[in-house]
SEFIZA-3560 file (N, C-alpha, C; in Angstrom, 3 decimals):
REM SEFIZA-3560
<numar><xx>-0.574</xx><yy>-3.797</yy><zz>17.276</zz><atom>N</atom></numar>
<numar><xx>-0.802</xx><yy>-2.830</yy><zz>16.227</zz><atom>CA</atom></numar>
<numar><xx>-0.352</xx><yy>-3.461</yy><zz>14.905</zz><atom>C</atom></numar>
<numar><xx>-0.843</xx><yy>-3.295</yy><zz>13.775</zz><atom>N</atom></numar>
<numar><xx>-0.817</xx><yy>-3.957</yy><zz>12.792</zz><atom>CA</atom></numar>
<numar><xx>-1.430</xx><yy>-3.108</yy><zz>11.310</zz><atom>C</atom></numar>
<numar><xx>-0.873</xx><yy>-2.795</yy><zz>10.794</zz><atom>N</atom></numar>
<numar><xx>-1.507</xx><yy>-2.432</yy><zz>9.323</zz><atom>CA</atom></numar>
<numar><xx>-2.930</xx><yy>-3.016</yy><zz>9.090</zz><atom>C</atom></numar>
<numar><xx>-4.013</xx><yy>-2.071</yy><zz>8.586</zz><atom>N</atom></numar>
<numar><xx>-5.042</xx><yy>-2.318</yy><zz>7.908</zz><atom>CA</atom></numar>
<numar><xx>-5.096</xx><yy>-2.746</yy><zz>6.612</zz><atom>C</atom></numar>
<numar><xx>-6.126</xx><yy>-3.302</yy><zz>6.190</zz><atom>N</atom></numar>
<numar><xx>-5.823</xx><yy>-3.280</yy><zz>4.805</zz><atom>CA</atom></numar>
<numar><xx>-6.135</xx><yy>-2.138</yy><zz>3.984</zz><atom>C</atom></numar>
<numar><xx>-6.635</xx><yy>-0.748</yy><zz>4.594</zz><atom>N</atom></numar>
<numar><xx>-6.639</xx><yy>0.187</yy><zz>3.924</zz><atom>CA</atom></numar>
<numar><xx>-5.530</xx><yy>1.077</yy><zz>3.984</zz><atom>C</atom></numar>
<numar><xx>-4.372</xx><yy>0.928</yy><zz>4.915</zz><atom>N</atom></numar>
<numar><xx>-3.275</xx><yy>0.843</yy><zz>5.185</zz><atom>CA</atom></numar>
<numar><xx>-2.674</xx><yy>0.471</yy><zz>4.078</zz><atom>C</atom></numar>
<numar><xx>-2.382</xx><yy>-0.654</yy><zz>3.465</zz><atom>N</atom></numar>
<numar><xx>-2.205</xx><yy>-1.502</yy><zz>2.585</zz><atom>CA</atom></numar>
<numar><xx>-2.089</xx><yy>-1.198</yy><zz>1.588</zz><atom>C</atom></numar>
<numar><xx>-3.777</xx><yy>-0.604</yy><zz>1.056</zz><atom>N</atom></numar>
<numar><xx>-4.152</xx><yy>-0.119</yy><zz>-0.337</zz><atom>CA</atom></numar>
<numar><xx>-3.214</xx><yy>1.724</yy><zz>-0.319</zz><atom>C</atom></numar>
<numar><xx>-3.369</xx><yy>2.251</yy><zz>0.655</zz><atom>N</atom></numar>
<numar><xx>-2.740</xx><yy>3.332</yy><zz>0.369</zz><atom>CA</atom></numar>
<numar><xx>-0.942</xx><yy>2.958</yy><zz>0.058</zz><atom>C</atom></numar>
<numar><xx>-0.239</xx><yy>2.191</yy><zz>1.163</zz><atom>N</atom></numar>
<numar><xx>0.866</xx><yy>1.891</yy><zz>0.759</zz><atom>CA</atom></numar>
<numar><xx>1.256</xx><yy>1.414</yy><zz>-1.038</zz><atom>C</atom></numar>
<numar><xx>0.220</xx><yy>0.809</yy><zz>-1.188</zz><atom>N</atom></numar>
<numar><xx>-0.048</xx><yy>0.236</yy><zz>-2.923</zz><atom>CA</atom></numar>
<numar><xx>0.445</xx><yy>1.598</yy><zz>-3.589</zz><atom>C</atom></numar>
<numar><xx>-0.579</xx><yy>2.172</yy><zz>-3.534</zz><atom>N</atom></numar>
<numar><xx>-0.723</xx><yy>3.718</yy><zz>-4.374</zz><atom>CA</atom></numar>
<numar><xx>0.365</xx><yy>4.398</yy><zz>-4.580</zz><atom>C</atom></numar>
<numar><xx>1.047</xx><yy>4.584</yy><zz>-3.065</zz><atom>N</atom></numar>
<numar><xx>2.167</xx><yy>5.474</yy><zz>-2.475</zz><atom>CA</atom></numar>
<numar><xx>3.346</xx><yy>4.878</yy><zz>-3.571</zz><atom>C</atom></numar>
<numar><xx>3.443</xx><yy>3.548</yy><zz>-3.559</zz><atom>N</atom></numar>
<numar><xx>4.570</xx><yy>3.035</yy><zz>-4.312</zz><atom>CA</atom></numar>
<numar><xx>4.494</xx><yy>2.783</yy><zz>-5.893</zz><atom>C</atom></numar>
<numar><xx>3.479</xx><yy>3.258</yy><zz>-6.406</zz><atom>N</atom></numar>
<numar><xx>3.233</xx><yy>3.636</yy><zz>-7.810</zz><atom>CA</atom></numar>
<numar><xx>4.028</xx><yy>4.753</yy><zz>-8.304</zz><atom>C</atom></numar>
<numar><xx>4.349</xx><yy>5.573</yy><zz>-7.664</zz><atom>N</atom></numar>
<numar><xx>5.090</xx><yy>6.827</yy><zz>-7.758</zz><atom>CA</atom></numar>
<numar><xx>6.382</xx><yy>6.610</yy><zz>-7.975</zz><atom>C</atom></numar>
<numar><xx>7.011</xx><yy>7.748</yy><zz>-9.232</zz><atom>N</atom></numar>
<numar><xx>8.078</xx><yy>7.690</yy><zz>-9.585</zz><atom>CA</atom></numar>
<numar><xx>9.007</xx><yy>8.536</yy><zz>-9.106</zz><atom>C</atom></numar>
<numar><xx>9.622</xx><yy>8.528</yy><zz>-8.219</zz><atom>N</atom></numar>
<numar><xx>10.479</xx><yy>9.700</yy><zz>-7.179</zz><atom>CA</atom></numar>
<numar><xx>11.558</xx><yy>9.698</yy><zz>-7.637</zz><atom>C</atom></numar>
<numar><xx>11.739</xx><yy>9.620</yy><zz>-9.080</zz><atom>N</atom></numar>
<numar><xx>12.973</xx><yy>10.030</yy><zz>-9.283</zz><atom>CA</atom></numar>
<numar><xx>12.985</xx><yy>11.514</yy><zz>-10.265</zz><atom>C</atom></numar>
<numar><xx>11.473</xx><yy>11.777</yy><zz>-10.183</zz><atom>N</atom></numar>
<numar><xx>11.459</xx><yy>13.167</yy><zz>-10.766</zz><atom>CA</atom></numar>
<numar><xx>10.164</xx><yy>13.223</yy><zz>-9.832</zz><atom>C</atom></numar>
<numar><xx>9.813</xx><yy>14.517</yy><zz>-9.749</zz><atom>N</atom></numar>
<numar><xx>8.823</xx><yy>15.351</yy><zz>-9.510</zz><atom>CA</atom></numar>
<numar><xx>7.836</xx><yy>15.580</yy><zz>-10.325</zz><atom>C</atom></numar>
<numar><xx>8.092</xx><yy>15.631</yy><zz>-11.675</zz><atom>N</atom></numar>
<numar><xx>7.216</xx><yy>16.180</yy><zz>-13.114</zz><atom>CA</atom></numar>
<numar><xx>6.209</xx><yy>14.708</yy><zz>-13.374</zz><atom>C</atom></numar>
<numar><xx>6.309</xx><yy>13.511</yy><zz>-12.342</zz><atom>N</atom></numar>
<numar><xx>5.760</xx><yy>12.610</yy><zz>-13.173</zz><atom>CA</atom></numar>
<numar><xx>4.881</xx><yy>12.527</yy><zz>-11.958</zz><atom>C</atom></numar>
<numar><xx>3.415</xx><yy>12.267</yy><zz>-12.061</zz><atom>N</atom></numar>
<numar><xx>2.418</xx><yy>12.101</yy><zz>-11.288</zz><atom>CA</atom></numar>
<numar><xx>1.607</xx><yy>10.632</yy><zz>-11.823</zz><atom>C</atom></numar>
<numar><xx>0.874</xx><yy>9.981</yy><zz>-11.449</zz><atom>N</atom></numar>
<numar><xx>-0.360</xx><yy>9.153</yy><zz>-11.586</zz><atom>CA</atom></numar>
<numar><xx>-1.580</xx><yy>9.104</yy><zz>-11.850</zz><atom>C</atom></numar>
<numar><xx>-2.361</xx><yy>8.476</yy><zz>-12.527</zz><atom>N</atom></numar>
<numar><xx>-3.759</xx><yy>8.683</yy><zz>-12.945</zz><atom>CA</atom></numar>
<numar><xx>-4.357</xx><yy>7.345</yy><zz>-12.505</zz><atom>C</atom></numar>
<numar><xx>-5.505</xx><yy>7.001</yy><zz>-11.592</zz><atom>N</atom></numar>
<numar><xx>-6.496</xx><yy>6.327</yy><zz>-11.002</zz><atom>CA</atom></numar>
<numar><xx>-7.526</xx><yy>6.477</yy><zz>-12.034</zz><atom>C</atom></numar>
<numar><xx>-7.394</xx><yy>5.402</yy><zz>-12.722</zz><atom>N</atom></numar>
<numar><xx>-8.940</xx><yy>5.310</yy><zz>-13.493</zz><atom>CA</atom></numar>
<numar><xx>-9.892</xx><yy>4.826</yy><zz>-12.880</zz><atom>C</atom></numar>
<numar><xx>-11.230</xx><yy>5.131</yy><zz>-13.290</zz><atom>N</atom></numar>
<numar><xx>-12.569</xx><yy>5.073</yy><zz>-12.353</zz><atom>CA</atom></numar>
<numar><xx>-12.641</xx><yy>3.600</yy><zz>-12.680</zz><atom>C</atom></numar>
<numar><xx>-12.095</xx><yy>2.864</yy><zz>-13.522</zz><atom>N</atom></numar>
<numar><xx>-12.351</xx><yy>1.180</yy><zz>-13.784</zz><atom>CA</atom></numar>
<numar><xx>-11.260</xx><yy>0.494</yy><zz>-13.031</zz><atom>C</atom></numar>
<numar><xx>-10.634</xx><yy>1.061</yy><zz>-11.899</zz><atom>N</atom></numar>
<numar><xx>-9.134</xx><yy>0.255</yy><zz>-11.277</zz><atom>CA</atom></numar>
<numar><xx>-10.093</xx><yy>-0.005</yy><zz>-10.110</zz><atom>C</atom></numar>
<numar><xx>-9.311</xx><yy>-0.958</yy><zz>-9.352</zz><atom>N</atom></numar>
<numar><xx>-10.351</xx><yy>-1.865</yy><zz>-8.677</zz><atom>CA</atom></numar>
<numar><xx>-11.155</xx><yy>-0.301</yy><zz>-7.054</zz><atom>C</atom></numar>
<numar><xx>-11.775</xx><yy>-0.450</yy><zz>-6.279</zz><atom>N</atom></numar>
<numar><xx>-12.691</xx><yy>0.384</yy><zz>-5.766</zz><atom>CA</atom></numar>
<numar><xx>-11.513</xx><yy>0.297</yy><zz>-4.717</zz><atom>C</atom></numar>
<numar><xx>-10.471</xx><yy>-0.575</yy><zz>-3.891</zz><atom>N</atom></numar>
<numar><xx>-9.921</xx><yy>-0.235</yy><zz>-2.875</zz><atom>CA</atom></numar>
<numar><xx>-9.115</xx><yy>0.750</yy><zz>-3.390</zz><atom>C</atom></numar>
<numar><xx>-8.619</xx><yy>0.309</yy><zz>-4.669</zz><atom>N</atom></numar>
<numar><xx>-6.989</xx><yy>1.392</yy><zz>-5.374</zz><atom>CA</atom></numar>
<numar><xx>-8.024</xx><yy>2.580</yy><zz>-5.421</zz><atom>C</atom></numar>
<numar><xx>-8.997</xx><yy>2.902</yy><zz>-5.860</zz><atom>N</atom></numar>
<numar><xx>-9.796</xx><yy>4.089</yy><zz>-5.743</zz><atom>CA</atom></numar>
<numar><xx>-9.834</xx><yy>5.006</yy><zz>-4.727</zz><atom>C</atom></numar>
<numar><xx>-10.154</xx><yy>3.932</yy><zz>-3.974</zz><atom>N</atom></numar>
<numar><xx>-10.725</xx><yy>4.572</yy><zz>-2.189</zz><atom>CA</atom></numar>
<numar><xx>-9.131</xx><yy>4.920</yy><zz>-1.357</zz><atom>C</atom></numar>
<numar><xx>-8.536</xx><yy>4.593</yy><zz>-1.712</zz><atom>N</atom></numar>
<numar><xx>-6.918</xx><yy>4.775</yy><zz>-1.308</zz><atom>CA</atom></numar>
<numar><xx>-6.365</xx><yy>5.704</yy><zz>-1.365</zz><atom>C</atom></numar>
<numar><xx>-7.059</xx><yy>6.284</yy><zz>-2.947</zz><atom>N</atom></numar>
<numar><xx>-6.108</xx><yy>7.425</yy><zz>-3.795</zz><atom>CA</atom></numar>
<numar><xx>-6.702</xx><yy>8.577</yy><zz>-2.925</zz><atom>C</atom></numar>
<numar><xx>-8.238</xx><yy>8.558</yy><zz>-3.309</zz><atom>N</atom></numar>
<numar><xx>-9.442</xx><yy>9.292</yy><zz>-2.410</zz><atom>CA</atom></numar>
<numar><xx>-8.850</xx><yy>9.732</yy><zz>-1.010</zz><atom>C</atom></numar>
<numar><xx>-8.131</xx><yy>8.794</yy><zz>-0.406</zz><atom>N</atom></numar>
<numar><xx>-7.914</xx><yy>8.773</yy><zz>0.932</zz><atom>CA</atom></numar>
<numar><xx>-6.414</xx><yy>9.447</yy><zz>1.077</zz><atom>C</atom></numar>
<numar><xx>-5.439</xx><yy>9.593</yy><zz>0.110</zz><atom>N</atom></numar>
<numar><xx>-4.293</xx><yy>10.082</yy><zz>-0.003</zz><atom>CA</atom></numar>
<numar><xx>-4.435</xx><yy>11.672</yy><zz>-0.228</zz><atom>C</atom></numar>
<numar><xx>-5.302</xx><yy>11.900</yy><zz>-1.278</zz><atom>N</atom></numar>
<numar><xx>-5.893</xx><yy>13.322</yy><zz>-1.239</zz><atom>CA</atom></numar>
<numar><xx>-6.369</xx><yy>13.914</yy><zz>-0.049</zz><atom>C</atom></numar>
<numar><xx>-7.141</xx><yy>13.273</yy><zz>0.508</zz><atom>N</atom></numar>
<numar><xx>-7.955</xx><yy>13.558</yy><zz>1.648</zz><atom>CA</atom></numar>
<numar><xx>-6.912</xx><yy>13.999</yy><zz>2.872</zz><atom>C</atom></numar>
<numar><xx>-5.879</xx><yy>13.124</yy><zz>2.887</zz><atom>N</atom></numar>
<numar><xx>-4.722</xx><yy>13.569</yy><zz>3.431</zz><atom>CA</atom></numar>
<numar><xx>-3.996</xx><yy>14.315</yy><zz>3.371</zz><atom>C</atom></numar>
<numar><xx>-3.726</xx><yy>14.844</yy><zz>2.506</zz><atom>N</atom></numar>
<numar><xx>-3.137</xx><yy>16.180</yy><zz>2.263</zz><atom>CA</atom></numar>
<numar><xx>-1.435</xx><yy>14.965</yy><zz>1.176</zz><atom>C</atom></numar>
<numar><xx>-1.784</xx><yy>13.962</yy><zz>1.265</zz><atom>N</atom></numar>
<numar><xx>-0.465</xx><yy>13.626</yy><zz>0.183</zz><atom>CA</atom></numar>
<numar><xx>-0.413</xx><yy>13.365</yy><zz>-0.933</zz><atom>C</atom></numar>
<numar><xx>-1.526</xx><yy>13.906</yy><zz>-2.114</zz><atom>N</atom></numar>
<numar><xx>-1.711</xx><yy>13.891</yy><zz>-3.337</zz><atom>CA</atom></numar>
<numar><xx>-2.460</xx><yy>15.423</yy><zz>-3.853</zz><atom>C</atom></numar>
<numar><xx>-2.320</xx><yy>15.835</yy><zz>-5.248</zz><atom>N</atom></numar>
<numar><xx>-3.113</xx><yy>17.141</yy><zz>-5.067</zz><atom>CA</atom></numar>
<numar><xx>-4.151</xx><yy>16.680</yy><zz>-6.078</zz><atom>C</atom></numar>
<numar><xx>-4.552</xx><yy>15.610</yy><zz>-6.051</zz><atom>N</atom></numar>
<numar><xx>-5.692</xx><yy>15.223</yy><zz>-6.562</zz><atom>CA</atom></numar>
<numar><xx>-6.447</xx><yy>13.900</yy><zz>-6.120</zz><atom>C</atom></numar>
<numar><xx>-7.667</xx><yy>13.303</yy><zz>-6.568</zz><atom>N</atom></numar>
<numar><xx>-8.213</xx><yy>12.682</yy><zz>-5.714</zz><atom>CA</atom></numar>
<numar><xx>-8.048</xx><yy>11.444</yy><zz>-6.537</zz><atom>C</atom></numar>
<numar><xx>-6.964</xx><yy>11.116</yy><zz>-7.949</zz><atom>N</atom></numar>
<numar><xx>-7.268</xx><yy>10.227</yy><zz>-8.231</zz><atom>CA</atom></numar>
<numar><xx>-6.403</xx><yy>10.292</yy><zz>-9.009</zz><atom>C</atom></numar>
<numar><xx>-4.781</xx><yy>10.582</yy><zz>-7.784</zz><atom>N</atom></numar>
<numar><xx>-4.000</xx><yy>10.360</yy><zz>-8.124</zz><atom>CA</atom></numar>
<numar><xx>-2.998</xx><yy>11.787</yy><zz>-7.818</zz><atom>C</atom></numar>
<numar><xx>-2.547</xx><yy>12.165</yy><zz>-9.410</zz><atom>N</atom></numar>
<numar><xx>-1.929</xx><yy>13.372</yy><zz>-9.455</zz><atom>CA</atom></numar>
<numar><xx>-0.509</xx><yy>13.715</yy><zz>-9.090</zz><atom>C</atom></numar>
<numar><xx>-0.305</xx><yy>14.670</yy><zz>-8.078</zz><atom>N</atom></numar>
<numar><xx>1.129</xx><yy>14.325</yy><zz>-8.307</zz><atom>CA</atom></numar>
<numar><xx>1.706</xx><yy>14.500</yy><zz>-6.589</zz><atom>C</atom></numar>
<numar><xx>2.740</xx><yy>14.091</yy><zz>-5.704</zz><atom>N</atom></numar>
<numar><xx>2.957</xx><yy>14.255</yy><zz>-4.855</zz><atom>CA</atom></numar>
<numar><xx>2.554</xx><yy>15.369</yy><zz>-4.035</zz><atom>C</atom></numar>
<numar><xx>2.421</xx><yy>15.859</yy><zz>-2.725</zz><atom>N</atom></numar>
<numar><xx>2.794</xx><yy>16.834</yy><zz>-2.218</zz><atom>CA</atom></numar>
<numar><xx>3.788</xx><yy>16.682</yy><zz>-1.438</zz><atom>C</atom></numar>
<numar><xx>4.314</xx><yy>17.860</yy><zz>-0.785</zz><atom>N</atom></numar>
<numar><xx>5.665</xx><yy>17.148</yy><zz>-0.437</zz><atom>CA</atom></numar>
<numar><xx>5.456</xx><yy>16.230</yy><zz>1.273</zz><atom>C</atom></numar>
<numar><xx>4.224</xx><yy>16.575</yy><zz>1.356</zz><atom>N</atom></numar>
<numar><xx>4.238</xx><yy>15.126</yy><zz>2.349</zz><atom>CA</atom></numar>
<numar><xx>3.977</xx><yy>13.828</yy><zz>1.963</zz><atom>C</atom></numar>
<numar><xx>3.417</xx><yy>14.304</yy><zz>0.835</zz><atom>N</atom></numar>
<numar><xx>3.269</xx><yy>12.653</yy><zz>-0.219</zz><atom>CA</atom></numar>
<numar><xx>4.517</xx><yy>11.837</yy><zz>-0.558</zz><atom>C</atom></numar>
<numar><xx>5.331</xx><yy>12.779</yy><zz>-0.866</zz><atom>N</atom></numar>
<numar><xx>6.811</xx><yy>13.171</yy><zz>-1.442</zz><atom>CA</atom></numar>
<numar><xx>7.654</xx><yy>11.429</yy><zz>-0.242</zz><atom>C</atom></numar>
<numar><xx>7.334</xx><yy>12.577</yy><zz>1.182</zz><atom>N</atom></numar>
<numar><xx>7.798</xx><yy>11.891</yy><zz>2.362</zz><atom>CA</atom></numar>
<numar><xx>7.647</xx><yy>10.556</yy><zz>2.688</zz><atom>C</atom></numar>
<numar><xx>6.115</xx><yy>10.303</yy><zz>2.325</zz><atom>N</atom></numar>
<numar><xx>5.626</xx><yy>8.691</yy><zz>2.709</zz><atom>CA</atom></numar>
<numar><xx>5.992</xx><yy>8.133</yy><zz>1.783</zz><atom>C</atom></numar>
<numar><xx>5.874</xx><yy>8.374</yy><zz>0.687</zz><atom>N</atom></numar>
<numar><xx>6.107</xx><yy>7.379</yy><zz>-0.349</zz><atom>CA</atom></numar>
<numar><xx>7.939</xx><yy>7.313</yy><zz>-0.369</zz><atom>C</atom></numar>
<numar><xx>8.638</xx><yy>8.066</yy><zz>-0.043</zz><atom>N</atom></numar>
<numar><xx>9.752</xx><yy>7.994</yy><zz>0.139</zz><atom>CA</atom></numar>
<numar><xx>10.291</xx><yy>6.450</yy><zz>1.037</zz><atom>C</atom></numar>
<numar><xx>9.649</xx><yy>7.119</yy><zz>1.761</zz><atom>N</atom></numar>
<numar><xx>9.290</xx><yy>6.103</yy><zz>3.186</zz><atom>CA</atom></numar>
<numar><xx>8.965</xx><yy>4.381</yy><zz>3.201</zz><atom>C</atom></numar>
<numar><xx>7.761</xx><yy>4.608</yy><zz>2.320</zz><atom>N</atom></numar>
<numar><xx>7.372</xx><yy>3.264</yy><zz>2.252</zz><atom>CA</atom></numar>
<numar><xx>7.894</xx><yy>2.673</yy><zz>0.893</zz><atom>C</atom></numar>
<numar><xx>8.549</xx><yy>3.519</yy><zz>0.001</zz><atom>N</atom></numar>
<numar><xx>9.563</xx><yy>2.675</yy><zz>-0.683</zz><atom>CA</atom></numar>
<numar><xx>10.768</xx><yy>2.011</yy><zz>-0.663</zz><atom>C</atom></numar>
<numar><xx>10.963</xx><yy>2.765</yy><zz>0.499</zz><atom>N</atom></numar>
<numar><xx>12.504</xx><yy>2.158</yy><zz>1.489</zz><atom>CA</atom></numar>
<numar><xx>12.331</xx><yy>0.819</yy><zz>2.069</zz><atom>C</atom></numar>
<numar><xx>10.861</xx><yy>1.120</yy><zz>2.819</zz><atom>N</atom></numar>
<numar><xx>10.622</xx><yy>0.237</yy><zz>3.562</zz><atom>CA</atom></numar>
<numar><xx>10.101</xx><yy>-1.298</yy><zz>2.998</zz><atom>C</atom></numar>
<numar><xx>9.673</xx><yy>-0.910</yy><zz>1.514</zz><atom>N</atom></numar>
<numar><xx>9.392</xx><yy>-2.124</yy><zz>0.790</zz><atom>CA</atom></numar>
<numar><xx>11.045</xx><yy>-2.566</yy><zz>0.543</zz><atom>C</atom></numar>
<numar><xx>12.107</xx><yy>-1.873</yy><zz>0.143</zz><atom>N</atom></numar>
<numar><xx>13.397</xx><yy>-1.951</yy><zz>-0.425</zz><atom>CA</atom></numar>
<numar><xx>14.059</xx><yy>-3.204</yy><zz>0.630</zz><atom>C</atom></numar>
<numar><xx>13.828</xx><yy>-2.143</yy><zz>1.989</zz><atom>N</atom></numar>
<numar><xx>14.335</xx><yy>-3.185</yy><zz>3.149</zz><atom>CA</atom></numar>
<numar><xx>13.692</xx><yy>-4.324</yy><zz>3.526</zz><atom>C</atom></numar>
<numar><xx>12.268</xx><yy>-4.645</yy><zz>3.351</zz><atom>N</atom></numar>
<numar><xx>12.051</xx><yy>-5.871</yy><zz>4.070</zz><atom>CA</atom></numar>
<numar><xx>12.099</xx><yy>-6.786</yy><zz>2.787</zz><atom>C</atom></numar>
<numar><xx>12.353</xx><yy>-6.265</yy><zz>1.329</zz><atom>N</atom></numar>
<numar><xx>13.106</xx><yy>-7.324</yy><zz>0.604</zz><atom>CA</atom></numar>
<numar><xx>14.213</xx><yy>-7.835</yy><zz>0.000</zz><atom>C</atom></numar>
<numar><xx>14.993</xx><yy>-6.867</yy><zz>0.633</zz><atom>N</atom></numar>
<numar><xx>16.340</xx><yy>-7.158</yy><zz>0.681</zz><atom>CA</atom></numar>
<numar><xx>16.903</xx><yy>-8.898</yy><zz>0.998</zz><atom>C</atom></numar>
<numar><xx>17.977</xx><yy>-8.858</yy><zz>0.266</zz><atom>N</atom></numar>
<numar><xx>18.486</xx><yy>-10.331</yy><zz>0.648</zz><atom>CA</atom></numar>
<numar><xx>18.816</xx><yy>-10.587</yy><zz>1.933</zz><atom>C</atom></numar>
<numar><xx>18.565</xx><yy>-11.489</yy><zz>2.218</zz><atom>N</atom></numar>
<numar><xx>18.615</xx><yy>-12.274</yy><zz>3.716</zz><atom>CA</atom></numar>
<numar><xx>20.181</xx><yy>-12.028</yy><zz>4.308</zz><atom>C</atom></numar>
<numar><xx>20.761</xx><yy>-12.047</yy><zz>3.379</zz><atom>N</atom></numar>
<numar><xx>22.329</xx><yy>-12.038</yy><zz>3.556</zz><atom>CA</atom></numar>
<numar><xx>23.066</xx><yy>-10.871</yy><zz>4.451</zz><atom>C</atom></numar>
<numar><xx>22.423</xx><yy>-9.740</yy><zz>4.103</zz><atom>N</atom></numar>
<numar><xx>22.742</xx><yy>-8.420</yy><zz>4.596</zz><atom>CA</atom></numar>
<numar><xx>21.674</xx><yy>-8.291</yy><zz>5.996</zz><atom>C</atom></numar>
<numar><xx>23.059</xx><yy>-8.284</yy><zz>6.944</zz><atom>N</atom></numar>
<numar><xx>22.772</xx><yy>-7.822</yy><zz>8.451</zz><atom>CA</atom></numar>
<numar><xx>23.307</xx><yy>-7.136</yy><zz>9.147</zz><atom>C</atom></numar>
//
């Protein structure tokens, strides 16, 4: 099992988000490349954005992106810490 790359592009998106407030959401312009598009599309579609091109968390959006900002945090963490 292995991440897709549309996997990927949504993780992209997810970590655009500023979780240190709620009041701040994202805007997907129709000129950003077609995967970051199709990602955002696909985050809505999910129920973790309340818009399709972008917008602002829901709180399951809230969750993943929580999630996969950790998870970017940890796998670049210094080598040092074990």
């Amino acid at each position: 099992m292995s991440y897709t790359s549309e996997n990927l592009a949504e993780l992209n998106v997810l970590m655009l988000f500023n979780l240190s407030t709620s009041q701040e959401g994202i805007k997907i312009h129709h000129t950003a490349e077609p995967t970051v598009i199709a990602a955002a599309q696909r985050l809505f579609d999910k129920g973790f954005t309340t818009q399709a091109d972008g917008g602002y968390l829901t709180s399951l959006g809230n969750t993943a992106a929580e999630h996969a900002q950790s998870l970017f945090i940890m796998l670049n963490a210094d080598s040092e810490v074990h």
